[in-house]
C-alpha positions in Angstrom: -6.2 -10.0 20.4 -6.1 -12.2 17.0 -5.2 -15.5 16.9 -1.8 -16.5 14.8 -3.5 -19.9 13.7 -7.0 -18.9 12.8 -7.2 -15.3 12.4 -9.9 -14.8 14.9 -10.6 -12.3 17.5 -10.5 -13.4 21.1 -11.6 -11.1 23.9 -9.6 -10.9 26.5 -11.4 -8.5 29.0 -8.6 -6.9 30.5 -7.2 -10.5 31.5 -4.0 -11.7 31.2 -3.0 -14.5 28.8 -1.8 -17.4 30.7 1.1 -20.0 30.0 -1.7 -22.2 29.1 -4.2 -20.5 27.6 -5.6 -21.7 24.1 -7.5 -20.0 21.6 -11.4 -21.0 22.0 -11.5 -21.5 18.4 -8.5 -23.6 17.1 -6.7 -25.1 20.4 -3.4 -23.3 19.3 -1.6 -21.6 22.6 -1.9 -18.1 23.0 0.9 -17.3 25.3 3.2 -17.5 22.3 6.0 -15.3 20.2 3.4 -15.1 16.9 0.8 -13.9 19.3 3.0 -11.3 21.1 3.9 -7.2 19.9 7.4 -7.9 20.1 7.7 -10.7 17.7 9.3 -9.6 14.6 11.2 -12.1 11.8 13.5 -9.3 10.9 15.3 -8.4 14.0 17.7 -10.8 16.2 16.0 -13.8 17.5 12.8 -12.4 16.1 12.0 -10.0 18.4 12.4 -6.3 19.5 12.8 -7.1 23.2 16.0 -7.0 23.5 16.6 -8.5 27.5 13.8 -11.4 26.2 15.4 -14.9 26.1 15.5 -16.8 22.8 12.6 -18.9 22.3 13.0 -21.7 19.1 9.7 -22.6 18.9 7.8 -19.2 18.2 3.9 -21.1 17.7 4.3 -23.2 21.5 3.7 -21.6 24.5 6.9 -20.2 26.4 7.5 -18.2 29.7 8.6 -14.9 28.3 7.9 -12.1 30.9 7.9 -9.6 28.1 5.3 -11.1 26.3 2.1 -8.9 25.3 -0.8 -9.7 23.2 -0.7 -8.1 20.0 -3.6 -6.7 18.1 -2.9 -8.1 15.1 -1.9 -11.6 14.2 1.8 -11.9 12.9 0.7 -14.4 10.3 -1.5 -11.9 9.2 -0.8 -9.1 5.9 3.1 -8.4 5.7 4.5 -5.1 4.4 4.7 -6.5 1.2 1.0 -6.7 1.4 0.0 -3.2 3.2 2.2 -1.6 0.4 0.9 -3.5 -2.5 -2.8 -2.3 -1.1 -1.4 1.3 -0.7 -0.3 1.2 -4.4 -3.3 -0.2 -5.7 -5.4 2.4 -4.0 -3.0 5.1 -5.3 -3.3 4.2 -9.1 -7.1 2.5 -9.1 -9.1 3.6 -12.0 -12.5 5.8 -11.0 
């Protein structure tokens, strides 16, 4: 997984990510919304599981049951970003 602070990878091993688990590199928790697939700022409550509770603070750790580490950070590129790149691959000069 990536951390949503610092943007680096943690190996997890094929552990779970505990209530209070940190990243090794920044302190930040892990067990967090930013950290987790389902977070999304676009959808209700910011995230696609619907039966989740609501969590306000998306960067602390929570006790979601739903929660799974994503792959990439949430902090990370947008779509914005990934289409900008697409588009400036599309129309670069050779």
């Amino acid at each position: 997984m990536q951390c949503f602070s610092c943007h680096k990878e943690i190996a997890l091993g094929g552990n779970r990510v505990g209530r209070r688990d940190d990243c090794p590199h920044c302190g930040r928790d892990l067990h967090c919304c930013f950290n987790c697939i389902f977070y999304d700022p676009k959808v209700y409550n910011e995230c696609r599981e619907l039966q989740a509770d609501r969590v306000l603070e998306k960067e602390k750790s929570n006790f979601c049951d739903y929660f799974s580490p994503s792959e990439k950070s949430a902090m990370g590129s947008t779509a914005v970003d990934d289409a900008k790149k697409k588009l400036e691959e599309l129309f670069k000069k050779k």
